[in-house]
Every structure is written in structure tokens, then in C-alpha cells.
N, C-alpha and C positions, 0 to 999 in steps of 0.2 A: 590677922593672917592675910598674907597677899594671894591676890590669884594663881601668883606662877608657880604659888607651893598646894595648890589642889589639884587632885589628878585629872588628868581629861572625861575618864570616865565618870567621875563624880559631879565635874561641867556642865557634860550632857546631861547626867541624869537631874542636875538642877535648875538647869534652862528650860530641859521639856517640862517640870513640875510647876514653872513659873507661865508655860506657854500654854498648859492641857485646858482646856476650859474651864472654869468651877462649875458651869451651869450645865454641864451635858456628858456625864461619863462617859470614859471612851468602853465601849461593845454595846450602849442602849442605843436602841432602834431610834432612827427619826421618829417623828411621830409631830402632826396636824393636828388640829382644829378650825374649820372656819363656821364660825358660830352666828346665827343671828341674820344668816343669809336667807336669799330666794334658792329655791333648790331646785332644778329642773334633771331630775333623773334620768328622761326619756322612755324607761321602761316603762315607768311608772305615772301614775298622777302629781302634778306640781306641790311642791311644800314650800309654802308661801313664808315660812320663818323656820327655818331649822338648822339642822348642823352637820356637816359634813367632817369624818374623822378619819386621817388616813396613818397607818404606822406600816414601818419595815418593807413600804412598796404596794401594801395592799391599801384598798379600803374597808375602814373597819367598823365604820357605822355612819347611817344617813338616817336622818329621822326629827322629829321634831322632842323627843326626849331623850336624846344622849348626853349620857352622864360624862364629863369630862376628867378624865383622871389625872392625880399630880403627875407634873413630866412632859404634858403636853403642850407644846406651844399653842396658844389660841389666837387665832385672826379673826380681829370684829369685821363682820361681812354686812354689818347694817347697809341699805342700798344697794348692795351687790349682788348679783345675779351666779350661783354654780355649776356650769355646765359638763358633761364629760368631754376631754380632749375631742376634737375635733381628727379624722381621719381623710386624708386625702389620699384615697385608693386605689390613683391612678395617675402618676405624674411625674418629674426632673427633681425630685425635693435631693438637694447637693450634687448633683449630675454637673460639670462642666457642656458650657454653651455647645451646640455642634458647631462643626468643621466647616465654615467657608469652604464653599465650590469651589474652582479652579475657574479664573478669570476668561479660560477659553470656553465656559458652558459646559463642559463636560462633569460628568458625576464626581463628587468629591471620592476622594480615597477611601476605601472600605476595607478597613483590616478588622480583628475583632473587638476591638470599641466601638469607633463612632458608627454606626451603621450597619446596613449591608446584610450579607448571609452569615452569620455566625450564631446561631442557637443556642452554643455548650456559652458564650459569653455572660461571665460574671456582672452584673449589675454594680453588686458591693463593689469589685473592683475599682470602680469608677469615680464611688463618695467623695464628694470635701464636705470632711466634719464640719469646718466652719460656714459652709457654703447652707449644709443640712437645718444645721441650727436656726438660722435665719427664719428659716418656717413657723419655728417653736412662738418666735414674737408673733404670730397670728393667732396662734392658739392653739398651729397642728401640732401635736404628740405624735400621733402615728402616721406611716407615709408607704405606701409601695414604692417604688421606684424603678423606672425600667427606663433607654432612653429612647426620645420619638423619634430617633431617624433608621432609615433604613428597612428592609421587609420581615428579616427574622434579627431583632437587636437582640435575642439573649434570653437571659432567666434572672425576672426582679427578684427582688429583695425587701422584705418587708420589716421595716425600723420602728424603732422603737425612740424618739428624740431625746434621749438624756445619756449622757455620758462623754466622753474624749476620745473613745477609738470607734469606728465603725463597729467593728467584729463586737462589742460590746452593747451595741443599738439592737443588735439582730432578734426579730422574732421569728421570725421563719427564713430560713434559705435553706435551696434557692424556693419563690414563692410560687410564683408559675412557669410556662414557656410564651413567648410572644411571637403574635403576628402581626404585622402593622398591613391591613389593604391595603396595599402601596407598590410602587413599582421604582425599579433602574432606572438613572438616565446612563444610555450607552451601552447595558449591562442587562441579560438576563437577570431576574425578569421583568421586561418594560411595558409588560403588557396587564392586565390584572388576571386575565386567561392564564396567563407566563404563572403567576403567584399562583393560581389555584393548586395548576398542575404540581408545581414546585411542593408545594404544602400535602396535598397526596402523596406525591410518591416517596414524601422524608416519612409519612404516616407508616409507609405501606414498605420502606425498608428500613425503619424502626421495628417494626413488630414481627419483621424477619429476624433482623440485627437480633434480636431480645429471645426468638426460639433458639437460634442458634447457639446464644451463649448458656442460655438453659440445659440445650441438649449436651454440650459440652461442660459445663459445671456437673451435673447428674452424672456422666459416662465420659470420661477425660483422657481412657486407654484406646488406644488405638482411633482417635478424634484428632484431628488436625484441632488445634488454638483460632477462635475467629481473631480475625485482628481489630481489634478498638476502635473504635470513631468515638471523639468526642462528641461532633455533633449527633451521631444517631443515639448516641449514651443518651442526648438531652430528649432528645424525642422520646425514647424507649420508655423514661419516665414519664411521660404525656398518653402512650398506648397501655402502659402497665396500672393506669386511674394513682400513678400516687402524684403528678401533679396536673395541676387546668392548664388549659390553652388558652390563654386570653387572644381575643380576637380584635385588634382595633378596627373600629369598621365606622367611614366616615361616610358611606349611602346606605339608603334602604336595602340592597343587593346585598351590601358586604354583608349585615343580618341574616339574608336569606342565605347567602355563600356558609354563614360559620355554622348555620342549621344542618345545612345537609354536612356540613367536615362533622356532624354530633352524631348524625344519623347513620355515615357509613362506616366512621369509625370506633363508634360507643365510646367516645371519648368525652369529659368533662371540660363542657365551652364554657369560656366567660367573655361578653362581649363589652366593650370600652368603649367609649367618644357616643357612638349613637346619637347624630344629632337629630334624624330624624325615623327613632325607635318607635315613638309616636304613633306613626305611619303602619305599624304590624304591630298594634298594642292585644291586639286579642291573642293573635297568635303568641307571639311573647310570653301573654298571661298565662296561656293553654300549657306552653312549655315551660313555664317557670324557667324562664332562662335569664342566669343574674345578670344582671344589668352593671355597669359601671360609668354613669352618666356623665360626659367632662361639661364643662365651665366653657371652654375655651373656644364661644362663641365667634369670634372672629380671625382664624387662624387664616395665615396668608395662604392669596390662591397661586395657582400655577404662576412663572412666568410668563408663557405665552396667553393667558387671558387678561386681554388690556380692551377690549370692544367694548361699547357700551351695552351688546346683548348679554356680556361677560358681565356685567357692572350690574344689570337688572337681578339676573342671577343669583348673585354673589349676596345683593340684599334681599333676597327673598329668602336665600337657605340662612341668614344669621338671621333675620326675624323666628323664622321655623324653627333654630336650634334655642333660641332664647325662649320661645313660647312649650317647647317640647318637654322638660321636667312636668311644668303646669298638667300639658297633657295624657304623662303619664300617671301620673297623681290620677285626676280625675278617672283616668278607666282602669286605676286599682292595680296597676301595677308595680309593683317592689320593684326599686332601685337608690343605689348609692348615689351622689352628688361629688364627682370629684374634678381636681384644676383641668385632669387632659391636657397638662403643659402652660399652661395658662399662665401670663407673669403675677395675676392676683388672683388666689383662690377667693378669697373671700368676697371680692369685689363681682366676680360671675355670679356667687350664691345671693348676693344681693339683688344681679340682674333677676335671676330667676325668680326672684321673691317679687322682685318688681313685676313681673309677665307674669303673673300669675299663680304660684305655688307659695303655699300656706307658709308662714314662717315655721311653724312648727311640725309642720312635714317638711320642709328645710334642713331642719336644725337635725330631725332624727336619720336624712339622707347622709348628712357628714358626722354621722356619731355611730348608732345602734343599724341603721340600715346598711353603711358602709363595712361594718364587722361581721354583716349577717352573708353580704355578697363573698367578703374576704374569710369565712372560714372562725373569725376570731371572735364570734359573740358572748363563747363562753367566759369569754378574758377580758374583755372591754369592750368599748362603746355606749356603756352606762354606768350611771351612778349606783352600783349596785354593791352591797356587801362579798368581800372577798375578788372581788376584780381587780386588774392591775389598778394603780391612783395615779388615774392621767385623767387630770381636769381645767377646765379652764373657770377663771371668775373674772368677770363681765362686770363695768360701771354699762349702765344702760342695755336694754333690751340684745339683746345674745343675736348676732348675722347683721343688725342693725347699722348702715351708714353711721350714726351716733355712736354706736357702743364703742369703745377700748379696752383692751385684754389687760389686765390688770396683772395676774397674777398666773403661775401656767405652773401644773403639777405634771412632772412626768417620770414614771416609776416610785410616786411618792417622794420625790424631790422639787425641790419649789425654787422658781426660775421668774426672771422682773426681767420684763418683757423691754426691748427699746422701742421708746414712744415713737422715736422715729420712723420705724419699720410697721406702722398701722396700714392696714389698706390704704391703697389710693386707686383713684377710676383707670381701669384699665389702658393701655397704651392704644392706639390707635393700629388700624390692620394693617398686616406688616411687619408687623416686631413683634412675635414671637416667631418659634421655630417647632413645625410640625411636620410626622410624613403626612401628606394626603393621598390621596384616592383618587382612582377616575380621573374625572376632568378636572378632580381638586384637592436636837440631846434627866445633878441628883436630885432625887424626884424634890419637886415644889409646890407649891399649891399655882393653878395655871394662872399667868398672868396674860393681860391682854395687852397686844401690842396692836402699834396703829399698822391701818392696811396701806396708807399710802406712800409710796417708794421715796427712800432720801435723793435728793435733786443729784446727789455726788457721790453715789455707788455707780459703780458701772455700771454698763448695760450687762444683761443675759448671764446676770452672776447670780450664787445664792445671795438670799438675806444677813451676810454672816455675821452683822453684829446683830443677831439675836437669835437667827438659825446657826445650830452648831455645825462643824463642820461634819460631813459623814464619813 
């Protein structure tokens, strides 16, 4: 019988039966093992040989007696290190560069992206998936996102690293509102006095804006319609506790400044960057005020600081912000470890291990401490039964110069990292971009497959000759 005498439909249906897998029914769950591994939970105590099971997105058992059931792909983890994905809680992860200045010195353009006063500004709006992804080959899974220029950039977004469309990454939006201590050049406000005021009085016609449309939702007869503001909409959400105010604050003031924005307006702060949080650790402690630690030890200073009293300066506060995690550790206070824009996260969390801070109060700063600051502990940032299954597996000790991400689970989908994309020592100051402050698949019996990556799959693809497809 020739082809051109079978119907199309019968084509199709004998193409896709030739094309379906044999090894992975289509509607069965993915579904993990990585067996034989080191297991570093974070919540918990280290299991020095055990096995890590994830299906359907979740994780489904950690232990050193799990039974593996037919159907489940198993990865020999001998040697290998399991960590839970890695959280960077504060930073650009797919963000496009900001906007070059204007060659006359004058402040770059400020409309609702890059910069500027814009509060109701969408973060998501801004993603490149491909740009996002890149992160994942470190080992981040999850990521806030907000971006660094400007005084009020908007309302992040917190992702989720596995999938093709943004809108699909999302774990919370929008996640906070931001304020970068910072100021205009040209432009109210150019002063930091300028930003307080500013940030008061959107507080304080926020929680106007929010009665009024109260009073008019409740009695709508005989009530004039307030009229809408986007931006006081985003604030209103900041006065009414359903989102935090992130505060970036790059001196010991900008701290004291988002204290008292907690105290006048019983508003939930969360402070960011804090290079020198250190400095009011008791106080900190006192208030349990979450902390969001960046990396991003050497961000460029002002233009006009070029003196060499500038220059003494300038290495005094990167030694203080690089010694400052250490410091907070020691006087016991809770905080995440995040890039704060940084072009290597991992390469900062290195520095700080190097200054001082434990590796494994390290490790739990960008995992379980990072989810504890962001709201999200009960969903991840551990190796725990029933969590999302975002994990990273580790040749060599886990934040370690040495180590490489082997293997990166995110929503229970398993992602080969490009070697290329490893840490490397940070750039030199000057190249990055910050605001500153102030002066600155039927079932089988499991087989094992090997863990290490064929030379000639792509990068940052599944496994799919032997992971099915989902």
C-alpha cells in the first residue's frame, strides 16, 4: 500500500505512536531520584548518603531510606553534594542593562521602566526569559526582581526559573513596593531630605486615596467617584499591610530613615543592600526587621567622587560591606544573602565566606533564610518533604570557588547547567549599575543513569534522551 492512499488522519495518528516515548506515558508525572547523594537540607541536619525524590513539582521524600518506585528516573549522586535552589531576593535576574545618561550629564530619561517615580511599574513587565534563565546555571531557582535605578522603580516580582513565558515563572505578583535611597540628578527628588518627604506624603495620600474609595465602595449614592491613581493604587497596597515596602538603603541613616517610615506608618519594611546594617545590629535585632543582605560589594561611586579622600572612603565602606554579613551572623541576627545587582551572585557569597561568615550560614542565607525574609518558607528554601523541587546538586562543597552546579531542579524539572556560565571573580568597580545614596516519564524497574552531562546536548536543555519529555 502506498502512502498517498492513507488518510492524513491515520498519518498523524501513526507518526505520533511512532514518536510518543515507550519509556514515559504521556499524563505520568515526572518524577526524580537522586540517590547515593550528600544531602544538605538546611532545615535540618546533613545526611551524609541519602536520597533525594521529587515528582509532579513537589518533593517527595529526603532520607536516607527511600524506597524508589518503578517509573522513577534515578541519578547516581555518589560524590555529589544536594542542595535546595539557591534564592537571590534581591536583584536584575532578566532585567535589561539600565539606560545610559544623556552625554550632557543630565539625568537619564524617566518614564515608567527604567527608573524614576513610577511605583504602579510592573517589574514582570520588563523580563527577558532568556536573559532570566542564565541565573538558573548558578543554581538560582528563585529570584525577586525589581530594577536598581531610580527612587520609586515599581513593584517586583517574584519568579520562579523554569518555564518559556514570564507569566508562567510567577510566584507572587506583584511581590513588594520599592524604594531605592536615592536621588534625581536635575529632578526632584535630588536631595535624600527630597525622597523622604516624597515617600511620606505618597504614604500619607495613599491611606487617604484607600478611605476614600472605601467610603465610596460602601455608600456609592449621592458620592462623587474618587478618580484613580495608579501610583497611590500601589502605595494603598503598602498602607492596607497586603504588600512590604522594601527599602534599599545603602548608609546606616537610610536604616534609621525606613525605621521610622515602620513607626509612623505601621507599615511592613523590608530593608535591601544594608552594607553597613552591622553598624545597628542590636537595634535590628530588637525589631526583627528582615534584612535583605546584597553581595554587591563594590558598586560604582558617584561621579563627582574622584579625590583621593573619595578613594580612602570608598575602600573603607567595600572592606565594611564585605566584612558586614560576618558581622551580622555573629550578633545573631537573621538575614538573607542576596546579589543587590551584582554581575556574580555567587562570587559576593564567596567573598563573604572569605570575610568571615560560615559557609553554612552562607548557604542557609541564600536558601531557607532568603524565604524566611521573602514570605515563602513554607514552599521552599529547603530540602523538605512537600516543597516546591528546586534544588541544586553540587560536584564539590556547595558556594565553594571549586564547586560546579551540576544539575539544577526547578519546579521539579531538571535543567544542565552551561559550564560556561560558572562564577567567575567579580568585575572590577565600575561595571555594574546601581542607585546609590548620599555621597554614594510505563512503569519499569528504576534504572540508573549516569549523572554526568553528554559534551553535545545543549546547554540549559532537559536530559531528554532519557528524561521524558513533560
Amino acid at each position: 500500500m502506498s502512502w498517498s492512499r492513507v488518510p492524513p488522519t491515520a498519518v498523524g495518528l501513526l507518526a505520533a505512536a511512532l514518536l510518543a516515548p515507550a519509556s514515559w506515558p504521556a499524563g505520568r508525572e515526572e518524577a526524580f531520584a537522586v540517590v547515593g547523594a550528600r544531602i544538605v537540607p538546611v532545615s535540618g541536619p546533613v545526611i551524609e548518603t541519602g536520597t533525594v525524590m521529587m515528582r509532579g513539582g513537589l518533593i517527595e521524600a529526603v532520607g536516607t531510606a527511600v524506597a524508589v518506585p518503578p517509573g522513577v528516573r534515578v541519578i547516581e549522586g555518589q560524590g555529589l553534594t544536594v542542595t535546595p535552589g539557591l534564592i537571590d531576593g534581591f536583584g536584575g535576574v532578566g532585567l535589561p542593562p539600565p539606560s545610559p545618561r544623556p552625554s550632557g550629564g543630565g539625568a537619564a530619561p524617566v518614564q515608567n521602566a527604567p527608573g524614576g517615580l513610577a511605583p504602579e511599574a510592573p517589574a514582570l513587565d520588563r523580563v527577558r526569559i532568556a536573559d532570566a534563565l542564565k541565573a538558573r546555571d548558578g543554581g538560582v531557582t528563585t529570584a525577586l526582581v525589581i530594577p536598581p535605578e531610580g527612587v520609586l522603580p515599581g513593584r517586583s516580582v517574584l519568579l520562579n526559573l523554569s518555564g518559556e513565558k514570564a507569566e508562567g515563572m510567577v510566584l507572587r505578583q506583584p511581590a513588594a513596593l520599592h524604594v531605592h535611597m536615592a536621588t534625581l540628578a536635575g529632578r526632584y527628588p535630588n536631595s535624600l531630605m527630597g525622597t523622604m518627604a516624597l515617600v511620606r506624603q505618597s504614604l500619607l495620600d495613599a491611606a487617604r486615596y484607600r478611605e476614600e474609595w472605601a467610603a465610596y465602595e460602601k455608600s456609592p449614592v449621592g458620592r462623587r467617584r474618587p478618580i484613580y491613581d495608579a501610583g497611590l493604587e500601589a502605595w494603598s497596597e503598602v498602607t492596607a499591610g497586603r504588600l512590604p515596602l522594601v527599602v534599599t538603603a545603602s548608609r546606616e541613616n537610610d536604616i534609621r530613615r525606613a525605621l521610622s517610615l515602620a513607626d509612623e506608618f505601621k507599615v511592613r519594611v523590608v530593608v535591601a543592600g544594608a552594607p553597613q546594617a552591622s553598624r545597628l545590629a542590636d537595634q535590628i535585632k530588637a525589631r526583627k526587621l528582615p534584612l535583605l543582605v546584597g553581595v554587591n560589594f563594590d558598586p560604582p561611586r558617584p561621579a563627582s567622587s574622584l579625590g583621593l579622600e573619595d578613594d580612602e572612603r570608598e575602600r573603607k565602606d567595600i572592606e565594611e560591606a564585605e566584612r558586614n554579613p560576618a558581622a551580622l551572623h555573629k550578633a545573631g541576627v537573621p538575614f538573607a544573602l542576596v546579589s543587590g545587582h551584582a554581575p556574580s551572585f555567587l562570587a559576593g557569597v564567596q567573598k563573604a565566606i572569605e570575610r568571615g561568615l560560615p559557609a553554612e550560614a552562607a548557604l542557609r542565607a541564600v536558601t531557607l533564610g532568603a524565604a524566611e525574609v521573602l514570605g515563602l518558607a513554607d514552599r521552599t528554601g529547603s530540602l523538605d518533604r512537600g516543597k516546591i523541587a528546586n534544588a541544586v546538586v553540587w560536584s564539590g562543597e556547595p558556594l565553594s570557588k571549586e564547586a560546579r552546579v551540576k544539575m539544577v531542579f526547578v519546579d521539579g524539572k531538571l535543567y544542565e547547567p552551561d559550564t560556561r556560565a560558572q562564577p567567575t571573580p567579580a568585575p572590577p568597580a565600575g561595571s555594574q549599575h546601581v542607585a546609590r545614596s548620599g555621597p554614594r516519564r510505563g512503569p519499569r524497574s528504576p534504572r540508573r543513569l549516569p549523572s554526568r552531562r553528554h559534551r553535545r546536548r545543549p546547554p540549559t536543555k532537559a536530559w531528554r534522551s532519557w528524561a521524558a519529555p513533560s
